[in-house]
N, C-alpha and C positions, 0 to 999 in steps of 0.2 A: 944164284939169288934171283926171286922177282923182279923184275923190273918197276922203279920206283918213277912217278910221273914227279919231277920236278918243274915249280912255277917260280918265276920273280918277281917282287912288289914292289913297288915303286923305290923302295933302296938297295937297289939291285939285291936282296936280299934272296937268298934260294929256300924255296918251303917243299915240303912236302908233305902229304897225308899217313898221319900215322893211327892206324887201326890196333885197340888194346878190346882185347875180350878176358872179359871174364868166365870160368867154364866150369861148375861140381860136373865131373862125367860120371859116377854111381858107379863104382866100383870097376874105371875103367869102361866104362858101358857096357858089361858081361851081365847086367838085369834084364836088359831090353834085349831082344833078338837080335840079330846084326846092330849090337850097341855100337862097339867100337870102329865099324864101316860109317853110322852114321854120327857117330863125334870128327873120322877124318872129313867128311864132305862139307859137315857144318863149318869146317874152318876153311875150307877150300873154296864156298858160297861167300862165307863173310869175307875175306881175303884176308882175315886177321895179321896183323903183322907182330903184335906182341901176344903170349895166351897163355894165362895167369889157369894150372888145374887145381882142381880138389879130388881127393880119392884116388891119388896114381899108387897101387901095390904092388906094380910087380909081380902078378900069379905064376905063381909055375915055375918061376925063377925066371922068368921072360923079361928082360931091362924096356918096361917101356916105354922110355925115351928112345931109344932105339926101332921096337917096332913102330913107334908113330911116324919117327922119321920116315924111315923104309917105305911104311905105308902111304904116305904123301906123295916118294920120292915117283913112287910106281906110279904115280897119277900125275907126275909131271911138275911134283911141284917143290922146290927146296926150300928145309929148315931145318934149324939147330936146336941140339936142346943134348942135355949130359943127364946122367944118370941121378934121381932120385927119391926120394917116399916120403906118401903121403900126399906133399904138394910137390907139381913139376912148373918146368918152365917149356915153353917152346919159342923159337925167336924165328923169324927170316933172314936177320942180321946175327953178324957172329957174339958169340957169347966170350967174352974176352976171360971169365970167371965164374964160377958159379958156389953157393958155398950154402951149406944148410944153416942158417940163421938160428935158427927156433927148431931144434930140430924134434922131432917125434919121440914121443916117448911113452909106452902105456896107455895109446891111441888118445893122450890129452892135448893133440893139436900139432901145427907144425908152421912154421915160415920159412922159404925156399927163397935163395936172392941170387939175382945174376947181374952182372956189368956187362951192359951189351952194350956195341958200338954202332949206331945207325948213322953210317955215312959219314964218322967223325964225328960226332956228337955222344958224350958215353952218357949212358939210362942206366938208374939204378933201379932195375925192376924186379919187386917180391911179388911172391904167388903165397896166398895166407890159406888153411883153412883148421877156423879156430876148434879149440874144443868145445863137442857137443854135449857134457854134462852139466850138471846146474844151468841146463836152457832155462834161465829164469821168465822166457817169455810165454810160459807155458802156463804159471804161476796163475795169471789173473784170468785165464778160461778155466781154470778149477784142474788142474793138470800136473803132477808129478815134471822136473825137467831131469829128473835124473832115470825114474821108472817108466815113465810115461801113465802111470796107472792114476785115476781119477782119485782126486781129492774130493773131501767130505763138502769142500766149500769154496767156490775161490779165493785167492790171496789177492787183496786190493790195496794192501798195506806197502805201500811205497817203498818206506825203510827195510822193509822185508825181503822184497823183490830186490831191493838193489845186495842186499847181506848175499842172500843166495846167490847171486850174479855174482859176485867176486869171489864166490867160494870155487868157485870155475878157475882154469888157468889163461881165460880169453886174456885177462889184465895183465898178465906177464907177457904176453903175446905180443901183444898191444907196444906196451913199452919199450919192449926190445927193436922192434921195428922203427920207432918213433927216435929213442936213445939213434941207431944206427944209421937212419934218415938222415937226420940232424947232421950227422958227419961228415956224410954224401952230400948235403949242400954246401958244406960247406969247402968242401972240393968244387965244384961249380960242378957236378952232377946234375942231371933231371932226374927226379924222381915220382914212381907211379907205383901204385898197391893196386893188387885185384885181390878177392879173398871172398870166401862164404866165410863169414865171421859167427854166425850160429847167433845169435844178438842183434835186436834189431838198430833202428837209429833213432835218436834223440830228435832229429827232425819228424820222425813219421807218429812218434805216440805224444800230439799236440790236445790244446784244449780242442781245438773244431773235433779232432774225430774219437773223442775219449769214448763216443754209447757205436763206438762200430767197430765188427772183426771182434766181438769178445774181448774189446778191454774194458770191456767193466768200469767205466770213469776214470780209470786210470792214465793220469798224464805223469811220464817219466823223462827224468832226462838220463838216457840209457849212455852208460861207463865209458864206453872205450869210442864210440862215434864222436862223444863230445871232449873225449881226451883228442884225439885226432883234429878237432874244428881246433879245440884249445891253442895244437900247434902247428895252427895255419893248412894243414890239408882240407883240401876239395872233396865234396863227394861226389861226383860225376854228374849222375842221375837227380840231386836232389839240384844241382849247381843251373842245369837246363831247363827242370821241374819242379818248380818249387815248394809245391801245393800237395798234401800228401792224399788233400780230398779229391781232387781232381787227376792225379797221378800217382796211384799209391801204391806203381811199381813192385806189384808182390812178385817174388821168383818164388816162393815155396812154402805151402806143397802146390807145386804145378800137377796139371793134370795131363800124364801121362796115357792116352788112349788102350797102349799097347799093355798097361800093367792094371792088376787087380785093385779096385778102390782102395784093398785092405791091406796093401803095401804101399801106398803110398800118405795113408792117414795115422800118423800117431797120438793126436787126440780123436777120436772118432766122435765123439759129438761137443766138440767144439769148434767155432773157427777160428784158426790156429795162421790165416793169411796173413803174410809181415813180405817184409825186404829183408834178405837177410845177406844179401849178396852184393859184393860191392865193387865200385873203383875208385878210389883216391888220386889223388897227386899233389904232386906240391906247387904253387903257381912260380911260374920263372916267363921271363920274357922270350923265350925262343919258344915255349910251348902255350897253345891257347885253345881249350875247348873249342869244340866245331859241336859237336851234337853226340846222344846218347840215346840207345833202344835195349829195349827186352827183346833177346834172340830163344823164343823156341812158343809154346803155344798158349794163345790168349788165353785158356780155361785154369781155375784153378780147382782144388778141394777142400769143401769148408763142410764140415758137419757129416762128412761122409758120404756128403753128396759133391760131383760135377756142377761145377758151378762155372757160369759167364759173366763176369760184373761188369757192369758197362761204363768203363773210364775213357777217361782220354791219353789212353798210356800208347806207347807208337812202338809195334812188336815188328819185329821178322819172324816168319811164321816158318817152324820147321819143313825142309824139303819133304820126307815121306816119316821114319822110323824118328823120332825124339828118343835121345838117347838113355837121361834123364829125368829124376823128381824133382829137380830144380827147372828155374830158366836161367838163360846166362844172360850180361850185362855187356854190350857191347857200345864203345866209345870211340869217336873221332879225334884227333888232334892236328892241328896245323902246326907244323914243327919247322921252325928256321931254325937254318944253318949258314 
């Protein structure tokens, strides 16, 4: 295992720095040239210690939980992680269990859960990534979320937007996670969610920025982020940054250099820019936010075009190959023990 820097505060209390990434790797990163070289370096760079995937399949019949490992190992560096699809887990600390929650079905989504043990202290950590049909947030750029195919007109219609939205299975998702939390605290567990949830969040489609990014006036209080606020989880990024105008955190569509405009745009003349990518947790006294960045490249794709918006959002800029149409979410935690 890495070596962990522990400090003591003032109640001789021992903390340590606990790194949680968030990561969609696009099919394993087999889109991008040396994807999957450059998904291991990105966690090698960030020194992630927890890493919530989206899109692990398994090609080939290849377990890659296993090659990731191996892969790391080669470079000098140990982690854990068991076998499974759609979403993985990867730990530095041993995974005491792991067990498909939500498990995939007819590619309508999945949630991946392990109990890992950092140092004595058990983390109940899920890797989400929801399902991508009835992407209702497509609705109010004029945009099919199931075809992707252009609508005669936008949908602005609130009650409409949210119909379609639960016609999705994000809500069962959601719940089940939330239902199984719930239990985990009540074990004195910590618990932490990373996930592309495919839906944005309630905090980000506000009055201040209803006439930007193609929402059409549209202020929603979007399902499952505010189910989650409802039962006391954090959302990392909005927890640090509050302001969705000054921080509006988009992971997607990132703009990928290495990959054709036209795979990476699924409205093509809309801007389709959101946060779709997340971290949660649930607040406990041994765990306390430190800080939260967007890991991969400041550009994103709006309207078909490369686009640079100029926020004040605090990225880590990918090393060379971005592996990814997303960016990831990467979060600090000061973790007593």
């Amino acid at each position: 295992m890495s070596c962990c820097l522990i400090a003591f505060n003032c109640k001789n209390e021992r903390i340590i720095k606990l790194k949680v990434l968030q990561f969609n790797i696009w099919q394993e990163g087999t889109v991008v040239k040396n994807g999957f070289d450059a998904v291991v370096n990105e966690i090698i760079r960030t020194d992630a210690d927890l890493i919530a995937f989206s899109e692990v399949r398994n090609y080939n019949n290849i377990d890659f939980s296993k090659h990731i490992v191996e892969a790391l190992k080669d470079k000098g560096h140990t982690y854990y992680a068991q076998p499974s699809q759609d979403t993985g887990i990867l730990s530095k600390y041993p995974i005491i269990e792991q067990t498909a929650l939500y498990p995939v079905k007819n590619d309508h989504g999945s949630i991946t859960k392990a109990i890992i043990n950092v140092l004595g202290v058990e983390v109940a950590f899920y890797s989400g990534h929801l399902d991508y049909l009835n992407c209702a947030l497509y609705l109010p750029r004029g945009y099919d979320g199931s075809t992707w195919k252009k609508l005669d007109s936008v949908v602005t219609d609130v009650k409409l937007i949210q119909k379609n939205n639960l016609e999705s299975m994000r809500d069962e998702a959601i719940d089940t996670f939330i239902a199984d939390a719930e239990n985990e605290i009540k074990q004195g567990r910590l618990v932490i969610y990373g996930g592309d949830n495919n839906e944005p969040s309630h905090l980000d489609w506000i009055e201040a920025n209803k006439n930007l990014y193609d929402h059409n006036g549209v202020v929603i209080n979007w399902r499952n982020t505010a189910e989650l606020e409802k039962h006391g989880f954090k959302d990392a990024y909005r927890e640090i940054f509050p302001n969705p105008v000054t921080h509006p955190g988009f992971t997607y569509p990132a703009d990928n250099p290495l990959v054709p405009i036209n795979k990476l745009a699924w409205s093509p003349e809309a801007d389709d820019r959101d946060r779709i990518d997340f971290i949660f947790y649930y607040p406990d006294e041994k765990l306390q936010l430190i800080d939260t960045k967007i890991l991969g490249p400041k550009g994103d794709v709006s309207k078909n075009k490369r686009v640079l918006q100029p926020t004040e959002d605090i990225f880590i800029e990918p090393l060379n190959a971005w592996p990814t149409d997303h960016k990831a979410v990467l979060a600090s935690f000061a973790l007593k023990f």
